[in-house]
DOFILUM-320473 format. One line per field, with one value per residue: residue number from 1; x negated, y negated, z of N, C-alpha, C in turn. Coordinates in steps of 0.001 Angstrom, whole numbers, m for minus. Layout:
N
seq = NUM, ...
nu = X, ...
nv = Y, ...
nw = Z, ...
cau = X, ...
cav = Y, ...
caw = Z, ...
cu = X, ...
cv = Y, ...
cw = Z, ...
This chain:
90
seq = 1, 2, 3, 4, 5, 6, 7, 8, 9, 10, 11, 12, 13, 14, 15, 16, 17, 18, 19, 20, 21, 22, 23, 24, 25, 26, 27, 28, 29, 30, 31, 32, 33, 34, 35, 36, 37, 38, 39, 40, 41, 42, 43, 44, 45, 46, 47, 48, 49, 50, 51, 52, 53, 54, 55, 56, 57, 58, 59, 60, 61, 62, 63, 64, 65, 66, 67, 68, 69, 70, 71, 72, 73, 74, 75, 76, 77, 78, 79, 80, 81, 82, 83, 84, 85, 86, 87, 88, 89, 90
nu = m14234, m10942, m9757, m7397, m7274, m6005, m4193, m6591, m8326, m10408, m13699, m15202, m16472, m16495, m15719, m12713, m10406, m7737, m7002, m9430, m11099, m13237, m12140, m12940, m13253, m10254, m8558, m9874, m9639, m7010, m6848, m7918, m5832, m3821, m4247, m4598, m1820, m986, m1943, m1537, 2069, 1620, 1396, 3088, 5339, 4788, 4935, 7443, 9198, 7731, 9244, 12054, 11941, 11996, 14124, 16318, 15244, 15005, 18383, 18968, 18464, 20139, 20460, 22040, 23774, 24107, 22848, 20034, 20076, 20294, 17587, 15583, 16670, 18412, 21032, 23878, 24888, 22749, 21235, 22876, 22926, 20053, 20399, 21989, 20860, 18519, 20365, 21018, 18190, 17721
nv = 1160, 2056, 3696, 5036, 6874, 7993, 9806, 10838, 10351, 7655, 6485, 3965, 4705, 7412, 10542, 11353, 13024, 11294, 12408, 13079, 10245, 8936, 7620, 5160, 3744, 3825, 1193, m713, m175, 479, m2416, m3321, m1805, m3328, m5821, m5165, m4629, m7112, m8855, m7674, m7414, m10259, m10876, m8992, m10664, m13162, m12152, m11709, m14144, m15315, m14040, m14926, m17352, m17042, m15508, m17678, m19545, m18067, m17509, m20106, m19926, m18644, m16196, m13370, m12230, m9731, m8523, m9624, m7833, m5325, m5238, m6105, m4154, m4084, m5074, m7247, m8748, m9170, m10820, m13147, m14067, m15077, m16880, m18372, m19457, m21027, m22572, m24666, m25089, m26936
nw = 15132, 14017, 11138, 8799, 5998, 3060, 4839, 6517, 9072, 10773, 12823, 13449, 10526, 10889, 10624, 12210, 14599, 16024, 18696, 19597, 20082, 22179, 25567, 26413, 24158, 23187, 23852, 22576, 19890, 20104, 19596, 17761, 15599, 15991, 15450, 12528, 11658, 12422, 10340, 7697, 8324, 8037, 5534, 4188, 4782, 3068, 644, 228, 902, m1284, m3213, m2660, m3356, m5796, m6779, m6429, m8474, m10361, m10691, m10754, m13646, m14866, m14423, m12960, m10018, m9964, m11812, m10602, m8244, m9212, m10523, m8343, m6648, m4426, m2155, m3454, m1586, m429, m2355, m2637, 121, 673, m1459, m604, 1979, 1130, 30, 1527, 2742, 1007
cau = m13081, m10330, m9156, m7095, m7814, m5720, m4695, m7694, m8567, m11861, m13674, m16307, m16369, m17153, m14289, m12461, m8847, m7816, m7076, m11110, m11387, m13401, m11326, m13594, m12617, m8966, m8319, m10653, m8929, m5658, m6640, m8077, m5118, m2500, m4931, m4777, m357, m259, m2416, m558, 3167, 2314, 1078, 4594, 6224, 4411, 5518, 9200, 9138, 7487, 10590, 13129, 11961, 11677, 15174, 16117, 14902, 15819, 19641, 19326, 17676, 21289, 20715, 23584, 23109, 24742, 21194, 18806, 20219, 19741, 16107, 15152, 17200, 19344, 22635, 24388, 25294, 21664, 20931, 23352, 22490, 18673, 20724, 22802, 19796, 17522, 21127, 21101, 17131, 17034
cav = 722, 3033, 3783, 6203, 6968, 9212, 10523, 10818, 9462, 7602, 6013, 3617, 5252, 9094, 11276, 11965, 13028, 10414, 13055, 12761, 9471, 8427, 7173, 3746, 2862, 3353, m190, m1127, 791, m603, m4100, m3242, m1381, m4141, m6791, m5261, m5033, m8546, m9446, m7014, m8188, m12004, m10797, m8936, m11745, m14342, m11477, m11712, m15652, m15728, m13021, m15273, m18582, m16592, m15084, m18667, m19980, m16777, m17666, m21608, m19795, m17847, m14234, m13068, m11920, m8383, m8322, m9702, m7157, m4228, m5719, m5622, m2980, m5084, m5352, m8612, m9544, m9912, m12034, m14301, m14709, m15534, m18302, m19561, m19994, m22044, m24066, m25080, m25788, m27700
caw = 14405, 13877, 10071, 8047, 4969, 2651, 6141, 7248, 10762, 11057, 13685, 12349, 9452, 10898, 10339, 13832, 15297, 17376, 20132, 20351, 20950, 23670, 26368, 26407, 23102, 23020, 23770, 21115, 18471, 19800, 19480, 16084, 14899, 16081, 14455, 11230, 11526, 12069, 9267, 7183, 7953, 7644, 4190, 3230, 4961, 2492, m107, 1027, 612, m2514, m4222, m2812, m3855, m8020, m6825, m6355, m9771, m11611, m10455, m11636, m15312, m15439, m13891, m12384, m8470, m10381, m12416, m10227, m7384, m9847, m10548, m6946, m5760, m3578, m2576, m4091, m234, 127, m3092, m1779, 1609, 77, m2270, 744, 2605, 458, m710, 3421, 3333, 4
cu = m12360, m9093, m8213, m6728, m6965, m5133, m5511, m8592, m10393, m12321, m15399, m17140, m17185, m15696, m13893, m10958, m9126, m7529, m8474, m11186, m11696, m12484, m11955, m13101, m11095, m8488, m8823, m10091, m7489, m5855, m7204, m6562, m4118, m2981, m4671, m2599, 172, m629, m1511, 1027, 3105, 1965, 2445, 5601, 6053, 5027, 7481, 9631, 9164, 8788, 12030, 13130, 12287, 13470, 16246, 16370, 15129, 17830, 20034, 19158, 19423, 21191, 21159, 22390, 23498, 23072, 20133, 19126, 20021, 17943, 15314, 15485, 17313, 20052, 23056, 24426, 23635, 21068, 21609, 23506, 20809, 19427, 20883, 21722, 18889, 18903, 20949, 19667, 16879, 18011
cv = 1952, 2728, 4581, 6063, 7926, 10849, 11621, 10280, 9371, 7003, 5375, 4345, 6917, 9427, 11617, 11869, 11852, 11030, 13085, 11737, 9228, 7782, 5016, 3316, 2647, 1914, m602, m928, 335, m1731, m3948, m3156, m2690, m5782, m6608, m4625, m6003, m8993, m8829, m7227, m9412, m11889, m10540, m10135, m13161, m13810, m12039, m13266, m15925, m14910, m14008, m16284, m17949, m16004, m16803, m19548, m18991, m17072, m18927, m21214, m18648, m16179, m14362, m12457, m10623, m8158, m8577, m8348, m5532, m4048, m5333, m4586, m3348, m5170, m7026, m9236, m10200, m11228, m13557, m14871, m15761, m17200, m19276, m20103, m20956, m23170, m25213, m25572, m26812, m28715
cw = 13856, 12230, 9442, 7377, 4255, 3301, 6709, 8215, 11092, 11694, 13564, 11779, 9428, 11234, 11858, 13887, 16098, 18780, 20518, 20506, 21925, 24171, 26610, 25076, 22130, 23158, 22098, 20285, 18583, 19442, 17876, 14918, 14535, 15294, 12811, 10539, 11465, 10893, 7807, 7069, 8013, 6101, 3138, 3574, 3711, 1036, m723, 337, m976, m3745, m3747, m3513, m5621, m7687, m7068, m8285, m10791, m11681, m11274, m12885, m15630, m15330, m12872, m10922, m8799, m10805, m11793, m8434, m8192, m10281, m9397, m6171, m4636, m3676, m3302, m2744, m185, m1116, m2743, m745, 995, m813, m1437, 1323, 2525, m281, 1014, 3543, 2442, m47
């Protein structure tokens, strides 16, 4: 299993370049790596979700799309695409 750490490249859990990698367990280490990207963006994706729905309910509680786009560090276009969106699913 291929890690890195503090970049630091490890290969169940003994320190190694990946230019050493055996040639047999490149696959391996891809299917690891790309395993632990999906799990990883359905996590910020669930992230993502959960900031619009509070963007959402922060808007009905009376913060401006000026304040909650300075909050997030977001343009206003995008607070209001996020509004539009959930006025269209709800």
């Amino acid at each position: 299993m291929l890690q890195i750490i503090d970049g630091e490249t490890y290969v169940n859990g003994i320190k190694m370049e990946i230019e050493t990698i055996p040639e047999a367990d490149i696959a391996k280490n891809l299917h690891y790596i790309n395993e632990q990207i999906t799990k990883k963006q359905n996590s910020v994706n669930r992230l993502l979700e959960q900031r619009d729905e509070l963007i959402v309910h922060a808007f009905k509680h009376n913060f401006s799309a000026i304040t909650l786009a300075k909050i997030l560090n977001l343009t206003r276009q995008r607070i209001y695409d996020v509004l539009n969106k959930y006025s269209k699913e709800g």
